[in-house]
N, C-alpha and C positions, 0 to 999 in steps of 0.2 A: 405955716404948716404945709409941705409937701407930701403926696404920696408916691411911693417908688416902690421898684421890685427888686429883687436880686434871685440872681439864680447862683447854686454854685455846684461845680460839676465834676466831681472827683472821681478815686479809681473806683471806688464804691456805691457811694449815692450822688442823686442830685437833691440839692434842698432848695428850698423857696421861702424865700419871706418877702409878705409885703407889710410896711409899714408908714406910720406916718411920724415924720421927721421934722423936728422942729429946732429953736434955741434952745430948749431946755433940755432934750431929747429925744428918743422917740419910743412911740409905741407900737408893738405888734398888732395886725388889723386880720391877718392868715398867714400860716405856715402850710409846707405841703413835704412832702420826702418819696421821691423812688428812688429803686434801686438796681439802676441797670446794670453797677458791676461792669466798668472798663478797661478796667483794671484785669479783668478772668484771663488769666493763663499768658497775661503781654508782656515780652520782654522788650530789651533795647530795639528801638526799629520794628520790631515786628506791627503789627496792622491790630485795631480791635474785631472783637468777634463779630460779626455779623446781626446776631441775633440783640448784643448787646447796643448796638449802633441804633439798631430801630426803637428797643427804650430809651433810649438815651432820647432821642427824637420827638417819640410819641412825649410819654412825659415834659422835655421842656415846652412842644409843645399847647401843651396840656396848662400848663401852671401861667402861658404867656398870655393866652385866653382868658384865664381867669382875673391876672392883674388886671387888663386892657379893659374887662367888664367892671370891673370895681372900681375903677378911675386912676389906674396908676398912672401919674404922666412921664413916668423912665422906668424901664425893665432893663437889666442889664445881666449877660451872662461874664463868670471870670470859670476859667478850668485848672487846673494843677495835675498832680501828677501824672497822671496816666494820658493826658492828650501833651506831655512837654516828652515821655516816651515814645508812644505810636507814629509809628511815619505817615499816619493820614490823621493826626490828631490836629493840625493847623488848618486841614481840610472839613473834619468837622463841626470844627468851631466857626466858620468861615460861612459853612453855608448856613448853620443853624443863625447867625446873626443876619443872613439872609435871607432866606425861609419867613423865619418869624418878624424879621421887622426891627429886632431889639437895637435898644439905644446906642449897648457899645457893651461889644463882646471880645475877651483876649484870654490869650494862657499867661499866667503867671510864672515869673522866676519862681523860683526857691526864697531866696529874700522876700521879694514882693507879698506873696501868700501869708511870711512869716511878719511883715509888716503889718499888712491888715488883718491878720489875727490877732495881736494886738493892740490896733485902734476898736475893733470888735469888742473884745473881751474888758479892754478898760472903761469901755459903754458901761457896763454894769458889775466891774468886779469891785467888792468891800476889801478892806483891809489893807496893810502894809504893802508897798513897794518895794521898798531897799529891800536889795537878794533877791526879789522873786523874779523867776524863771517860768515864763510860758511854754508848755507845749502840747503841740495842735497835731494829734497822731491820727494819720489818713490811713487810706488804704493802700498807697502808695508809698508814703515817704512822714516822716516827722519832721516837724518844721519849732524850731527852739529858739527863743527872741527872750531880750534881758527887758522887764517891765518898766523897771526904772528908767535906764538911760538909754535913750533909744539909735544913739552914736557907736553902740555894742554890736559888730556885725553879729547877724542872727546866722544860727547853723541851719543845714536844708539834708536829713538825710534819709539815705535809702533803706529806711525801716516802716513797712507800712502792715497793718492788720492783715490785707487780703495777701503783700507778696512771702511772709513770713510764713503764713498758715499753710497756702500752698505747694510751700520748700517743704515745709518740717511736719504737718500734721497728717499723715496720711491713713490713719487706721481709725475706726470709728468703734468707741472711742480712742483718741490717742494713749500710747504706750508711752507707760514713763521715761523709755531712752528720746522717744520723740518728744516730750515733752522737754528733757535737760536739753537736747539738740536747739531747742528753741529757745532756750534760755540762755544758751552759749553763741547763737548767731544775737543777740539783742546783744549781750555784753559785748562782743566782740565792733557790733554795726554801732554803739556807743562809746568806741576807743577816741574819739574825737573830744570828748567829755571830760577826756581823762583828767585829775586836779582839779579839777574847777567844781566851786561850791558854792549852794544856794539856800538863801536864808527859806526859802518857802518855794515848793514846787507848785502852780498851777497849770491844769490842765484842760483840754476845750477841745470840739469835736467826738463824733460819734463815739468811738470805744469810752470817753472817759464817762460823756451823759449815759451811757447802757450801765457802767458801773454805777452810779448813783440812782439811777433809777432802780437795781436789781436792791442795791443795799436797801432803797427807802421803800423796794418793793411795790412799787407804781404801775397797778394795772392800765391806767392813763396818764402817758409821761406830760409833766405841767412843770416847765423850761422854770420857772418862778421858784420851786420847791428843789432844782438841780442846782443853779445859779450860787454860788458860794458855796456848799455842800461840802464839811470837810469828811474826808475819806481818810482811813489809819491805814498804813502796810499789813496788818493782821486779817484786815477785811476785805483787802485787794486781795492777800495770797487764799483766803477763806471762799472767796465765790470764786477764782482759778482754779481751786481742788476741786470743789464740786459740780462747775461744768468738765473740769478733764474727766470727770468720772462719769457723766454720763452721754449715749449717746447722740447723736444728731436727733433725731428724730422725739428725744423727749426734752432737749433744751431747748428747739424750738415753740415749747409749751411752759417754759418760764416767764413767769410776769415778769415783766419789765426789760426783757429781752425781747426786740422783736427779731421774728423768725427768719428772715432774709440776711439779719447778721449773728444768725447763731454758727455759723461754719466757720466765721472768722474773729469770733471773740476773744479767742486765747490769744492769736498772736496779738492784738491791742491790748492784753490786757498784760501781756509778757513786756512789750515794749511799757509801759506804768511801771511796772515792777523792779525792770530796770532803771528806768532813771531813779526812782527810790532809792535802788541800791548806790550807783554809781554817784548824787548827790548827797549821799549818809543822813537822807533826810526819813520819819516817820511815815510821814501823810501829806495828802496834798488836797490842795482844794480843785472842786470838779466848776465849772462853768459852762452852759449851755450858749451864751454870747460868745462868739469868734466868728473865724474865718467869713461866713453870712453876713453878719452882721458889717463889718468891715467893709465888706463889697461895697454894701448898700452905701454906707456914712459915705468912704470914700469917693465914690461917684457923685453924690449929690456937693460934696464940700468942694470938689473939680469941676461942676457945671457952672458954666457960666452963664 
C-alpha cells in the first residue's frame, strides 16, 4: 500500500486527493477543492489574471502541506486547459513544481487528460463498456475518450463551462435568446460528433458531480452516492430551467450546488445536453472518479 497525492489544476478548480493505493485498489484518505478560476476572462495567449495566480498558488500550496503532513510519499501536480492556453501557463506550473517541492508536475495534451480520465473513471465505473463514451467537461475544454477500446483516438474540445458562460450568459438571470445562443455555440463546438453513436454516455468532472448532487439534493456531496448515479435528459433539462430562472445571487443558495460554480453551471450543463442530443442518447451515468483520480494511478503505475 502507497500513499500519494495529486493535484489537478484546471480552468476552474484545483482538486486534491490523497489516497492510499494498493493491488486491489485504492482508497480516498482526503480530498480538498479550490477555486481559483484560470480560466476568468483567458483567451489564446493571453496571461492569467493575477489575482487568480495567487489562489491558484496559495491553495496548491495549501493541499502540498497537508499531504507532506499525512505521509504522502508522491504529490504530484498535472494542469489542462487553461495553463496549455496562457502564455505564462508553462511558467506556472514550473515554478509551483518548484516552490512546493512536488514529485512531478506537467500540462497535459488534449489526449493525455482524455486518457487519464479514463484510467480514473474505470477505477470505479459499474456497468457495460461496449458503446460507452466518457466525457470529462472542464471549464475549459471537453475531453471525449471511447471506454472500451482505448486504440479510439479521444477527441479534446474547446467547449468548457467557464469559456461558454462567459461568451453567452451575460444578464443575470440569463434571457432565453442567451440561453438558445448557448445551446447553438454547444451544437455547433460538437460538429466533430457528428454520426457517431454511443450505446451509453458517461460523464465525470465538476459540472456532471454538481448535477447528481443537485438531483440527489446533497447538502454534503459524498463522491460514493455521485459514482454510477444515472441521470434522465428530463432531469438534466428540469434543473437547467430552474437555474436559468433564477438569479446569481439565489442559486448560489442551492444545496448541492456549491457557490463558486453557480455562475458557470449552465454552460456545463448545456455542453450534457448536448452530447445527449448529438448521441440520441436518454441518460447518462454521472461519476465522481476521473481526471484525479488518473493523475494519481498513473503516476504511481510510472514510478519506478
Amino acid at each position: 500500500m502507497r500513499r500519494a497525492a495529486a493535484l489537478d489544476l484546471g480552468s476552474n478548480t484545483l482538486r486534491f486527493l490523497l489516497a492510499d493505493v494498493g493491488p486491489d485498489g485504492w482508497r480516498p484518505v482526503r480530498r480538498g477543492l479550490a477555486t481559483p478560476r484560470l480560466g476568468r476572462g483567458l483567451g489564446d495567449g493571453g496571461t492569467f489574471d493575477p489575482a487568480a495566480k495567487v489562489e491558484a498558488r496559495r491553495a496548491a500550496e495549501s493541499f502540498t502541506r497537508l499531504a507532506r503532513e499525512l505521509g504522502a510519499e508522491r504529490v504530484v501536480l498535472a494542469a489542462t486547459q487553461a495553463c496549455r492556453k496562457a502564455r505564462d501557463g508553462a511558467a506556472l506550473v514550473t515554478d509551483l513544481a518548484r516552490e512546493l517541492g512536488l514529485d512531478r508536475a506537467r500540462i497535459l495534451t488534449g489526449p493525455e487528460e482524455a486518457a487519464l480520465s479514463r484510467l480514473g473513471t474505470l477505477s470505479r465505473l459499474k456497468g457495460p463498456l461496449q458503446g460507452a463514451l466518457l466525457a470529462d467537461v472542464g471549464g475549459g475544454s471537453t475531453e471525449l475518450v471511447d471506454l472500451c477500446d482505448d486504440a479510439v483516438p479521444p477527441l479534446s474540445l474547446e467547449l468548457g463551462a467557464v469559456s461558454l458562460s462567459e461568451a453567452h450568459l451575460r444578464s443575470d438571470p440569463p434571457t432565453p435568446e442567451q440561453m438558445r445562443a448557448l445551446a447553438r455555440a454547444v451544437h455547433n463546438g460538437l460538429e466533430p460528433l457528428s454520426g457517431r453513436r454511443a450505446a451509453r454516455l458517461v460523464a465525470s468532472a465538476g459540472t456532471a458531480a454538481t448535477l447528481a448532487s443537485l438531483v440527489l439534493r446533497l447538502s454534503d456531496y459524498q463522491p460514493e452516492l455521485v459514482d454510477n448515479l444515472v441521470v434522465d435528459r428530463q432531469q438534466l433539462q428540469g434543473q437547467m430551467a430552474r437555474l436559468a430562472a433564477l438569479p446569481l445571487s439565489q442559486r448560489r443558495r442551492i444545496p448541492g450546488l456549491e457557490p463558486e460554480r453557480a455562475d458557470i453551471i449552465l454552460g456545463g450543463l448545456a455542453i450534457l445536453d448536448g452530447l445527449l442530443d448529438r448521441l440520441a442518447l436518454e441518460r447518462l451515468t454521472v461519476m465522481d472518479a476521473g481526471l484525479l483520480e488518473g493523475i494519481l494511478l498513473d503516476d504511481l503505475a510510472n514510478d519506478i
